[in-house]
Each structure stands twice: as C-alpha cells, then as structure tokens.
Steps between C-alpha positions, in 0.01 A plus 500: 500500500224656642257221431727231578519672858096481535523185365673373769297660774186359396714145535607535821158654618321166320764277677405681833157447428498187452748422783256661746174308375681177516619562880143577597323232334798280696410689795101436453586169453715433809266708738208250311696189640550638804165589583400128412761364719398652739161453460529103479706515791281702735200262394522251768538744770131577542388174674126598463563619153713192382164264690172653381622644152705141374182243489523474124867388515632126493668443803796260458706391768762281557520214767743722731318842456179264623726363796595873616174595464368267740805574767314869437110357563517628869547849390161477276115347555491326159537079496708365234393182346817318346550145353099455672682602883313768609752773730342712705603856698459321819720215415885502658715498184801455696362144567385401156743294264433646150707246358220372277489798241726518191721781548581539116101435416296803382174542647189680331332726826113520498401759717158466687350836611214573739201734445718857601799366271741392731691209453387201703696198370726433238492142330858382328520222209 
C-alpha cells in the first residue's frame, strides 16, 4: 500500500513536470514569434535605415505603387525614370496624366546613388 502511494506521487510529480516544460517551451515559442513580428513590422519605420541598409535587395514594384510614388516625388529630390519618362521633384504631378503605366505591371527598381550614398534617381523597367 505503501508503495503504491509513492508510486503515485512520483506520477503526478512526472505529469507536472512535464506539464510545466511543455508550457514554457510554448511560451518561448510564442514570445519567439512575437519578437519577429514585431521586428518585421517595425522594419520600415526607420526611413534612413530601410534606404542606406536595403541596396542588395530586388526592388519590385507594381505599376500603381510606381504611380503613387510619383504623386509622392515632390516630397523627395530623387528623379524617377519610368517607361524611358523621366519625373522629376520639380515637376507638378497634379498636372501629369500617368495613364501610360500598367497598373497591374511589376517593375524591377534600380537605384542610382551618388558619391555620399544618397539616392539620386531611381530607374523602373
């Protein structure tokens, strides 16, 4: 009777054991996820970040994200060279009929840099 009675303790303590390790390695792996969500979604934030440390990436854009970004052009001092039209900061974008680029065509961005790193013009095709 005795040993039936430790018996039984040492089953419950195992099941508690192992109940406990497998909430905290679901724990670790929740806060894990968590911390990367977080991290990919604070990435973009940083605008100087996100333009000095991203040269190595392929750019793709579609035809609309390229249209938006030119209605943005007066906010920067880079040119935009799309479908060979070259778009410039100083240009009025309210004026301009963008009608001639795709909307649904994705668009490869090569990014031209001057001698201190910062982005001068950005070429689309």
């Amino acid at each position: 009777m005795d040993n039936a009675r430790i018996l039984i303790g040492f089953s419950v303590a195992i099941l508690f054991f192992i109940s406990a390790l497998s909430f905290s390695l679901q724990l670790a792996h929740d806060t894990s996820a968590a911390i990367g969500q977080a991290d990919v979604e604070n990435q973009h934030k940083d605008r100087n970040l996100d333009q000095t440390l991203r040269i190595a990436d392929v750019v793709q854009r579609t035809g609309a994200k390229v249209i938006h970004t030119i209605r943005l052009l007066p906010q920067t001092q880079v040119e935009l060279l799309v479908e060979g039209m070259v778009y410039t900061p100083e240009m009025d974008v309210e004026a301009l009929s963008l009608r001639s680029i795709p909307q649904q065509k994705t668009y490869h961005a090569q990014v031209i840099r001057n001698e201190t790193g910062e982005i001068v013009r950005v070429i689309y095709q």
